[in-house]
C-alpha positions as CSV (number, residue, x, y, z in Angstrom):
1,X,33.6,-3.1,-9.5
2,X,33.2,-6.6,-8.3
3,X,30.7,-8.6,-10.6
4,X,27.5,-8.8,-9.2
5,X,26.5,-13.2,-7.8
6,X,24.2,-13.4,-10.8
7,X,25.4,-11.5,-13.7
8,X,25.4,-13.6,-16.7
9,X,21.7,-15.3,-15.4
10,X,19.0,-14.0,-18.1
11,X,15.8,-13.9,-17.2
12,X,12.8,-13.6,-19.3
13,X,9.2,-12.5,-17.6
14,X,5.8,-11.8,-18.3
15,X,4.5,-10.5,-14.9
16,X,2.0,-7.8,-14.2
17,X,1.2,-6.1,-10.9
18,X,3.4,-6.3,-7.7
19,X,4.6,-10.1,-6.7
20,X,6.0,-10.5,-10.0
21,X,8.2,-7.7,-10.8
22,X,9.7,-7.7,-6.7
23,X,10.9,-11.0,-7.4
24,X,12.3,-9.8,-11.0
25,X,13.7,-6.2,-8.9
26,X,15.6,-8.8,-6.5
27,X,17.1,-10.8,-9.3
28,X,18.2,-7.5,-11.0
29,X,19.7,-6.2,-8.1
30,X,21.3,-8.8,-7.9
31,X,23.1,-8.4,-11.7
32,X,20.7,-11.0,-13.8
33,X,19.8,-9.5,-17.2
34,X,15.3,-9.0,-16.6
35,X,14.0,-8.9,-19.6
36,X,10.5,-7.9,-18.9
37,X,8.1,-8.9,-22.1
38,X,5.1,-6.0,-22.5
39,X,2.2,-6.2,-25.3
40,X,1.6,-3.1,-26.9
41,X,-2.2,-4.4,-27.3
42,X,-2.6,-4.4,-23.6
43,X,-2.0,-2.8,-20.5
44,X,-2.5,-4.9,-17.5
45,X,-4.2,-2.3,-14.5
46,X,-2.1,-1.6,-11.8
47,X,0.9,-2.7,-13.4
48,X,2.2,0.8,-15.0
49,X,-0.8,2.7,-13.6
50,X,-4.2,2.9,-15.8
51,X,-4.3,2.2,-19.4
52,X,-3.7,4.5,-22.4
53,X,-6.6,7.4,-23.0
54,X,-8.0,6.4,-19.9
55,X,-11.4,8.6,-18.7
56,X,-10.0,11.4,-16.2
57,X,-11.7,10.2,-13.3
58,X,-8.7,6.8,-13.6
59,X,-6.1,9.7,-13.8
60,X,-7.3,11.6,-10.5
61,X,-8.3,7.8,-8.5
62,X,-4.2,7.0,-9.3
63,X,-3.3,10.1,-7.4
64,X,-3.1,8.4,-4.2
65,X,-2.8,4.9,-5.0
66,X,0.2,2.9,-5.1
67,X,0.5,3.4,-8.8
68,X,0.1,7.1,-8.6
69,X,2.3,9.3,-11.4
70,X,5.3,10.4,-10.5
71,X,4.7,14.5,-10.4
72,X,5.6,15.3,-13.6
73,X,2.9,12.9,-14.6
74,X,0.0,13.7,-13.2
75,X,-2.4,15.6,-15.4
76,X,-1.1,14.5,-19.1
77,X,-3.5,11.6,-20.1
78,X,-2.1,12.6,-23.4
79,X,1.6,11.7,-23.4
80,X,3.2,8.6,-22.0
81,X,1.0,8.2,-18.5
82,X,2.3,4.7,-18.0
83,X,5.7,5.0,-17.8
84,X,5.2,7.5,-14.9
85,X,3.6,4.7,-12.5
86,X,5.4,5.8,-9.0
87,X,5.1,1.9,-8.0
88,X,6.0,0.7,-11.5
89,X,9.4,2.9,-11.6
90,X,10.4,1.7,-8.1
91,X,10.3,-2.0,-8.8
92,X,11.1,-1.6,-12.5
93,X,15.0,-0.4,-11.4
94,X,18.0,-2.3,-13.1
95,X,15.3,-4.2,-16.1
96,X,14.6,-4.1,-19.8
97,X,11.7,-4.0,-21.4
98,X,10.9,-5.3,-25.1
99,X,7.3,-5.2,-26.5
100,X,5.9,-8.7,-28.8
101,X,2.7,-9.3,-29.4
102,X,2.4,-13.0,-28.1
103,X,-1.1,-13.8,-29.7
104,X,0.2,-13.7,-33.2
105,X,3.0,-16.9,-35.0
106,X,5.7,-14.6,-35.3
107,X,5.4,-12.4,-31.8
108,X,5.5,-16.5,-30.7
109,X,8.5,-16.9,-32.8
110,X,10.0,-14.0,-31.2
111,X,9.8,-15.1,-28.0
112,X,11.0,-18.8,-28.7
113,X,13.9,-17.5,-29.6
114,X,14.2,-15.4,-26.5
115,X,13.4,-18.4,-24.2
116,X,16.2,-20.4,-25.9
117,X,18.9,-18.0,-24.6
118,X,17.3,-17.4,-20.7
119,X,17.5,-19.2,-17.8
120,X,14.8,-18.4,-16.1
121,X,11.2,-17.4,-17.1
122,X,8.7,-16.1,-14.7
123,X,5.1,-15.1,-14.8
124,X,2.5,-14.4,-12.2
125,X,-0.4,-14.2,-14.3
126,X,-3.8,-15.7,-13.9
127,X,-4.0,-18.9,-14.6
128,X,-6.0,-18.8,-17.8
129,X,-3.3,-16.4,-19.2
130,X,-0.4,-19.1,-19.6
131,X,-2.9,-21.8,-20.7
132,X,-4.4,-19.0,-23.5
133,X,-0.9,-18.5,-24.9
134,X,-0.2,-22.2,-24.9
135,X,3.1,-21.3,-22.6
136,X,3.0,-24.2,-20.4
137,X,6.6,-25.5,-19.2
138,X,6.1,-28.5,-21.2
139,X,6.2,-26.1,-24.3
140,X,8.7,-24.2,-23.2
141,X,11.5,-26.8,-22.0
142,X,11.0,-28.1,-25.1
143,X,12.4,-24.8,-26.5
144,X,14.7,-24.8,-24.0
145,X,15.6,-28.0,-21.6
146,X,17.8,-25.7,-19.2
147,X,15.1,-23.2,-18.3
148,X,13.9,-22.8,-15.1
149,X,10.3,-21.4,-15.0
150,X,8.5,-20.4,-12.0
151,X,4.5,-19.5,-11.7
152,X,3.4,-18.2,-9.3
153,X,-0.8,-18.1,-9.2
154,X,-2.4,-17.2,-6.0
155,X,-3.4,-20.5,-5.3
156,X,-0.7,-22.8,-7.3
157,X,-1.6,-24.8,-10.3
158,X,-3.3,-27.9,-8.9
159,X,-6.8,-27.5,-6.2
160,X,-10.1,-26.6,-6.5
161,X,-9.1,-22.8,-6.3
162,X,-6.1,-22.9,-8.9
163,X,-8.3,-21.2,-11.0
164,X,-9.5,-18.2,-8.9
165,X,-8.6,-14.4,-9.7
166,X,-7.5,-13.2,-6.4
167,X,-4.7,-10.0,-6.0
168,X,-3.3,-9.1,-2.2
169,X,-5.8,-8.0,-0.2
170,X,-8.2,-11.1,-0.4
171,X,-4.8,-12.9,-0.1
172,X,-4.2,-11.1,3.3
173,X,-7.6,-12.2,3.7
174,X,-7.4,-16.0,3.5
175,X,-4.3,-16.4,4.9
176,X,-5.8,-14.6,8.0
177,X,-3.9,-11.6,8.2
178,X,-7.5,-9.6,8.0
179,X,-8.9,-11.3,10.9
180,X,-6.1,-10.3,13.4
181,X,-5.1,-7.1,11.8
182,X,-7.3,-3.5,12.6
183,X,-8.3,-1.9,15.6
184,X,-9.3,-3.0,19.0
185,X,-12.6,-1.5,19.1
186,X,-13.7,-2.5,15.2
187,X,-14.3,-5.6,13.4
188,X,-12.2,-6.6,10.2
189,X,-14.5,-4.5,7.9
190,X,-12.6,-1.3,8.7
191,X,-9.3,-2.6,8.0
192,X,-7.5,-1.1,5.5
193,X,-6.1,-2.9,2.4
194,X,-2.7,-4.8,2.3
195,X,-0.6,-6.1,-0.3
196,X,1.6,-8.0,1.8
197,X,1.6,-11.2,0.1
198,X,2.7,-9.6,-2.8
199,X,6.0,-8.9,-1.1
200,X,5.9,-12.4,0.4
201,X,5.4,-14.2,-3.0
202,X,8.1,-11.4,-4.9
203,X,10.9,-12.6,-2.1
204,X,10.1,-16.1,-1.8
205,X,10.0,-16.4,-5.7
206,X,13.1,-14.8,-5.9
207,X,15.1,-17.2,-3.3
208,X,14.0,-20.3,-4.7
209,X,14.8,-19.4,-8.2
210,X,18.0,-18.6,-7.2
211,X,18.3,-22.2,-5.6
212,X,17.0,-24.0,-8.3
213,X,19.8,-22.1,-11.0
214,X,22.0,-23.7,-8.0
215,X,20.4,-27.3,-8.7
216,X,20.3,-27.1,-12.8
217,X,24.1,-26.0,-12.5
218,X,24.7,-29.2,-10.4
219,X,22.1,-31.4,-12.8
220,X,22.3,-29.9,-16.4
221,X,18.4,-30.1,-16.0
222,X,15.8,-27.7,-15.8
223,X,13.0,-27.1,-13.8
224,X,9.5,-26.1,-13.8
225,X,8.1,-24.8,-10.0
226,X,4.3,-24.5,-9.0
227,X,4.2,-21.3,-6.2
228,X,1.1,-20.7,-4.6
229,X,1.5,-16.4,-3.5
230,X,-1.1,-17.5,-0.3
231,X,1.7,-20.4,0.9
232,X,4.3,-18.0,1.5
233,X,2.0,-15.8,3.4
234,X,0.6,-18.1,5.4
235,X,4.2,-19.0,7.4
236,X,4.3,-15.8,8.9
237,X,1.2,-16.2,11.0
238,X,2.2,-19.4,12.3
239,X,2.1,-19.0,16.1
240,X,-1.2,-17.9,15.3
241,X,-1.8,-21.0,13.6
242,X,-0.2,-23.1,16.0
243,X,-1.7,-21.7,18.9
244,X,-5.3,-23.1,17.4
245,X,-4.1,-25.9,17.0
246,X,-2.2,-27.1,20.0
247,X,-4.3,-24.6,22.4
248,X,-8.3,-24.3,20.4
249,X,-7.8,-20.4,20.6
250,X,-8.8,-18.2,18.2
251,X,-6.8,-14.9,18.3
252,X,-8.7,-11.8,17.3
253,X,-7.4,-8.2,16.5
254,X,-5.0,-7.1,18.7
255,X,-4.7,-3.3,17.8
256,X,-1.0,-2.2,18.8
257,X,-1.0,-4.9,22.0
258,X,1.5,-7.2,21.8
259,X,0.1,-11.0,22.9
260,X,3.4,-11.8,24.7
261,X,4.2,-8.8,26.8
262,X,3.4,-5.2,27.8
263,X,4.1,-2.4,27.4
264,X,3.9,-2.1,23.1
265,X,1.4,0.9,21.7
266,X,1.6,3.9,19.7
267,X,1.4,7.4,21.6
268,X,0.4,10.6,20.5
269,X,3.2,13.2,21.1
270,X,3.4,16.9,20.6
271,X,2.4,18.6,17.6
272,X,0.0,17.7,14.8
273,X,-0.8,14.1,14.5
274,X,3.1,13.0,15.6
275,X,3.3,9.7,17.5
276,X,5.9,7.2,19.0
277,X,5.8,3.5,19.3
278,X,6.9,2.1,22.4
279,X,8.4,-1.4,23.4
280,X,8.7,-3.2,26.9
281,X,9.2,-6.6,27.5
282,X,11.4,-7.1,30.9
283,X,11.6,-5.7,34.2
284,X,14.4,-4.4,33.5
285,X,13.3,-2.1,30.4
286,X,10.1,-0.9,32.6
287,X,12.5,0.0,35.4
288,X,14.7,2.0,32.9
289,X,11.6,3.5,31.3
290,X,10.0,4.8,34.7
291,X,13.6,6.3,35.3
292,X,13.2,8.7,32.1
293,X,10.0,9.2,33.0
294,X,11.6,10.8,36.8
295,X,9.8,7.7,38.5
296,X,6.4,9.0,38.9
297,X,4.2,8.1,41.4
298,X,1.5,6.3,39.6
299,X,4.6,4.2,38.3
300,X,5.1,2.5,41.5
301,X,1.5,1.2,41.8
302,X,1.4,-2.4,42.8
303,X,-0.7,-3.2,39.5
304,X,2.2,-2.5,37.5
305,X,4.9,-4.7,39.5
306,X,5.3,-7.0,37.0
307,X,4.9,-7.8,33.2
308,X,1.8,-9.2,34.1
309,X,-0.2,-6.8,35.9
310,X,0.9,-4.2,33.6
311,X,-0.4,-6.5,30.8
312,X,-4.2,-7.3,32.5
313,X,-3.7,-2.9,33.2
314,X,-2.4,-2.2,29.7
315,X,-5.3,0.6,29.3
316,X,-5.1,2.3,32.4
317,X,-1.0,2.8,31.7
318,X,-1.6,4.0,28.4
319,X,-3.1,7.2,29.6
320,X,-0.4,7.7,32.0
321,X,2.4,7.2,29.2
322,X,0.8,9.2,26.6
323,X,0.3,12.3,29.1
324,X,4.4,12.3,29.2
325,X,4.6,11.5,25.2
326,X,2.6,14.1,24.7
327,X,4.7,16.4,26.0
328,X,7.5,16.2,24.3
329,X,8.6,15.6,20.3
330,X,8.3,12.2,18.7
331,X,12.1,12.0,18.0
332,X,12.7,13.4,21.4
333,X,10.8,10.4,23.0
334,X,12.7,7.7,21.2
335,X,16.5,9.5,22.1
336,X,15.4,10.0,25.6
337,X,14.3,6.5,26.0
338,X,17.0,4.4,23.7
339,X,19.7,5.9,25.6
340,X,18.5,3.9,28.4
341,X,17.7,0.5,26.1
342,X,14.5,0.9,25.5
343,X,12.9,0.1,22.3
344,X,11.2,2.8,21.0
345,X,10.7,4.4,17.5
346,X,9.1,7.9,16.2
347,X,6.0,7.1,13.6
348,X,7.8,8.6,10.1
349,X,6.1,10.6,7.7
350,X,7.6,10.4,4.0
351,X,9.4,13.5,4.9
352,X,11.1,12.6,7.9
353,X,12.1,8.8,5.8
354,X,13.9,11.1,3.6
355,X,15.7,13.2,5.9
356,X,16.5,10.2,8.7
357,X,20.3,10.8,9.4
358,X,20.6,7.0,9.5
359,X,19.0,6.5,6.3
360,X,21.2,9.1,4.9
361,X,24.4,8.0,6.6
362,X,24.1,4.5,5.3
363,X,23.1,6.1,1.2
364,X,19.4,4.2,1.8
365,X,18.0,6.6,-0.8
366,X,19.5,7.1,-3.8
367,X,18.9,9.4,-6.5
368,X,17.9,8.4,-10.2
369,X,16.8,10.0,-13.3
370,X,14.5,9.0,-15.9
371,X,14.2,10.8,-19.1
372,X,9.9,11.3,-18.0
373,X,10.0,11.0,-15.2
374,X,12.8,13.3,-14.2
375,X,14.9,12.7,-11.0
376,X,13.8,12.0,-7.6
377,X,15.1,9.9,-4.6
378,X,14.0,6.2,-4.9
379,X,14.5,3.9,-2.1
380,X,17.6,2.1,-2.9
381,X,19.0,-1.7,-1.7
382,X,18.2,-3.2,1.6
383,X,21.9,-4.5,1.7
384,X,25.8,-3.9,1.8
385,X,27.8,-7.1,0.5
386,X,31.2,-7.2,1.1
387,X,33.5,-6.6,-1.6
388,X,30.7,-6.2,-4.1
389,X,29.6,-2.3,-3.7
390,X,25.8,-2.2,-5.8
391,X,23.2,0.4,-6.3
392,X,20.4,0.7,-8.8
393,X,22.1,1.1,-12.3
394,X,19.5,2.0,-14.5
395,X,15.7,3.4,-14.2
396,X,13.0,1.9,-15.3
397,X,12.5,1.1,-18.9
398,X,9.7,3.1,-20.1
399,X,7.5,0.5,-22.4
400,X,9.9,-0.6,-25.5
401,X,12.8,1.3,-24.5
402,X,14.9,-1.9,-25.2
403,X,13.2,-3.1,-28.0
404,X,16.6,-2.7,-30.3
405,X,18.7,-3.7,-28.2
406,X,16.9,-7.8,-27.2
407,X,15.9,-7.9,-30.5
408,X,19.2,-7.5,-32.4
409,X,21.7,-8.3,-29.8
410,X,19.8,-11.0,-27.5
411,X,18.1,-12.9,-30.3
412,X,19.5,-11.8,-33.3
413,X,17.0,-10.9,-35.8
414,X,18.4,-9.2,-38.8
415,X,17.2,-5.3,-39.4
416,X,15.2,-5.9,-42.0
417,X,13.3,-8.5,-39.4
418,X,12.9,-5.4,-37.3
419,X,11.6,-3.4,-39.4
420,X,9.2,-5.5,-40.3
421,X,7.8,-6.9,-36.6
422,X,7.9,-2.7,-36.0
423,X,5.8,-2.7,-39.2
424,X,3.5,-5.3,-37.9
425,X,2.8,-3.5,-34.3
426,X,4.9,-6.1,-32.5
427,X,7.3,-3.4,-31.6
428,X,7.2,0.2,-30.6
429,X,7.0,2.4,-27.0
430,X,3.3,3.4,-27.4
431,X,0.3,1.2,-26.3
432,X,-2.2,0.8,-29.3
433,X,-5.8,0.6,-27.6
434,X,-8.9,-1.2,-29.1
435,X,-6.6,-3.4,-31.5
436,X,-8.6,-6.4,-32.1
437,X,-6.4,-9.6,-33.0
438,X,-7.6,-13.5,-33.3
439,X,-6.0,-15.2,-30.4
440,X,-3.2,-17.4,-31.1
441,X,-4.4,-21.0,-32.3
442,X,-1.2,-23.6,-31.4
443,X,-1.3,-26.1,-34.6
C-alpha cells in the first residue's frame, strides 16, 4: 500500500473529551504515529465514559449519552467500563495509548524523553492544567526546539476569559449558534445540546498543524500556536454576523426555514415518526416538484407564482406538501422527487445509516474488532485519495495497551526501567482511584 502523507509525523497528546482527540483521529488517519498520554490516577469525564467504580446511577445516565458503552459494556462497573466508551472508541481509531503519571519527577522524565522524539504535541485541557504541570511551550521547546505544540482552550491563552471552563454547548452558546438554532414556536431554552464546536476546533486543529509541520520543514524551527475552540465556530455563522453588521438585523430561530428561499422543511411521511426534508430554491425546481405532485390545483394559486410569495405563504404550503408526503414512504419521496432534480433527503434513523446502499456501495462503514469491546460497524473515513487506499487500521487502545511498546521502542527505557515505573504505578491498563500524590513542584 501507498504510504499514508504523514507517516513518519509523531505526535504526542494529552487531550480529554471531544475537540482534542478529532483533531488527533484526523492526524491518525492520516498515518502520524498518536501517542495519546493517559494518567492512571485520573479519569477525565466524558473522555472514556465515567470513572472507575463509579455509583450505578453514572453507569445507567451513559446509556444514552455520547459516551454510552458499547453493548457488551453496559452493566459491568466491575471490569474495564472505560475502554467501552462508544464515543471514545470511535475517535480513538488508528492511536496508542501509554499511561505516566505526570505529577511525579520521573513520570516527567518520561515524558521529556517522549517529547524529544515528536513533532507535535497537542492538548485541549483547561487552562490551569498545562500551567499545573509546568508544560508550557517554553518548557517544552527547550526539550525539543522542533516541536510544534498546539493548545487549544476555549477561549485562547490571552483575554479576560482565557481562564474560563467552558465545553460545547456554552461554546454553541457564545458563538450564537443557540440563539438561531430550535424551533419556530420556542425560545432558546428548549434547544437541545450541541457539541459542534468540538468538531470545529478538532478539524481546524488538525489543518493548521499539518501547515505548520509544512512551515518547520521549510524553517528548521518550531512552533508554539494559541487556538481559541469558540474562533473556529464563530466563522460559520458569518452571514449571520455580517448581516448585523452591514444591515442592524438580528436573526432569530428559524426552525427548518431557510432565510434565502422557499420551499426548505421537514415532512412527516407514512409510518411511525418517518419524515423527509425537502429543498426548493428556483422556479424551475418548484415547477418540477408540482409535476410529481400531478400539478394539483392549490399548486397553481397565484400566492405561490414565485419564490417570493411562496416564501411570505411558507405555512399555508406546508400543509399542502405534507398531505402528499404523508402518503407515501420517506425513501419513496426523495426517489420520486430527485429523479426530477429536486433536492430532497429521507430523515435516517441509525438503522437505515447502516443499511444506505450508497453508504455501503462506497465501504462508508467499516467493521472493526476490539478485544472488549467485540466487533461492530464504526463509521469509517470521510475520503478516497487517489493512489493511497486507507481505512482504520487498528481500534482503540484500551488504557495502557501500548505501554511496552512507547516505553521500550519509542523512548528506550531499559526493562529493568520498566519494571520499576510499573512498580511505581506509572504504568499499567487499570485506573487506580483515590491515589493521593503531591503535585509536581518544578525546581
Amino acid at each position: 500500500m501507498a504510504r499514508l502523507p504523514l507517516e513518519g509525523v509523531w505526535v504526542a497528546s494529552i487531550t480529554p473529551v471531544w475537540a482534542g482527540p478529532f483533531a488527533e483521529m484526523l492526524l491518525a488517519d492520516w498515518g502520524a504515529e498518536v501517542i495519546r498520554v493517559e494518567s492512571l490516577q485520573y479519569c477525565p469525564l466524558g473522555t472514556r465514559g465515567p470513572g472507575p467504580r463509579q455509583p450505578k446511577f453514572a453507569i445507567e445516565i451513559v446509556k444514552g449519552h455520547y459516551s454510552a458503552y458499547l453493548k457488551e459494556g453496559y452493566d459491568d462497573i466491575e471490569g474495564r467500563p472505560w475502554n467501552r466508551s462508544c464515543m471514545f472508541n470511535q475517535h480513538g481509531r488508528n492511536k496508542l495509548c501509554c499511561t505516566m503519571d505526570l505529577r511525579r519527577p520521573k513520570g516527567r522524565e518520561m515524558f521529556r524523553r517522549l517529547i524529544e522524539v515528536s513533532d507535535i504535541f497537542l492538548e485541549n485541557n483547561m487552562p490551569r492544567v498545562m500551567d499545573s504541570l509546568d508544560l508550557s511551550y517554553k518548557v517544552l521547546s527547550e526539550w525539543n526546539p522542533k516541536i510544534v505544540m498546539l493548545s487549544m482552550p476555549a477561549f485562547g491563552k490571552t483575554g479576560p476569559k482565557s481562564k474560563n471552563r467552558t465545553i460545547g454547548p456554552q461554546l454553541d452558546s457564545y458563538a450564537g449558534g443557540t440563539w438561531v438554532r430550535g424551533y419556530l414556536d420556542r425560545d432558546v431554552s428548549s434547544n437541545s445540546v450541541v457539541f459542534h464546536a468540538d468538531e470545529a476546533a478538532g478539524m481546524t486543529a488538525a489543518f493548521i498543524m499539518v501547515m505548520a509541520l509544512h512551515k518547520r520543514n521549510r524553517t528548521g524551527k518550531g512552533m508554539f500556536i494559541d487556538m481559541a475552540q469558540v474562533e473556529t465556530a464563530i466563522p460559520q455563522f458569518g452571514e449571520i454576523i455580517m448581516d448585523y453588521t452591514m444591515n442592524g438585523r438580528v436573526q432569530g430561530t428559524s426552525g427548518n426555514r431557510d432565510p434565502q428561499g422557499a420551499i426548505q422543511g421537514c415532512y412527516r411521511c407514512r409510518g411511525e415518526d418517518k419524515w423527509v426534508s425537502v429543498t426548493i430554491r428556483t422556479d424551475e425546481e418548484w415547477q418540477a416538484f408540482c409535476r410529481v405532485l400531478g400539478n394539483p390545483e392549490w399548486a397553481r394559486d397565484e400566492r405561490f407564482s414565485d419564490a417570493l410569495g411562496r416564501w411570505h405563504h411558507h405555512a399555508e404550503l406546508d400543509k399542502h406538501i405534507e398531505e402528499w408526503t404523508s402518503q407515501h414512504d420517506h425513501f419513496g419521496v426523495m426517489f420520486m422527487l430527485q429523479r426530477e432534480g429536486v433536492a430532497a433527503g429521507p430523515v435516517e434513523h441509525p438503522d437505515d445509516a447502516f443499511h444506505d446502499p450508497q453508504m455501503k456501495d462506497r465501504g462508508f462503514f467499516e467493521e472493526v474488532d476490539h478485544p472488549e469491546c467485540g466487533t461492530h460497524l464504526y463509521p469509517g473515513l470521510a475520503w478516497k485519495m487517489e493512489n493511497t487506499p486507507n481505512h482504520i487500521r487498528r481500534a482503540a487502545p484500551r488504557l495502557g495497551e501500548d505501554n511496552e511498546y512507547v516505553y521500550k521502542q519509542v523512548i528506550g527505557v531499559s526493562d529493568a526501567e520498566y519494571a520499576e515505573l510499573e512498580k511505581e504505578g506509572h504504568i499499567g491498563m487499570d485506573f487506580v482511584p483515590g491515589l493521593q500524590i503531591a503535585k509536581y513542584k518544578p525546581e
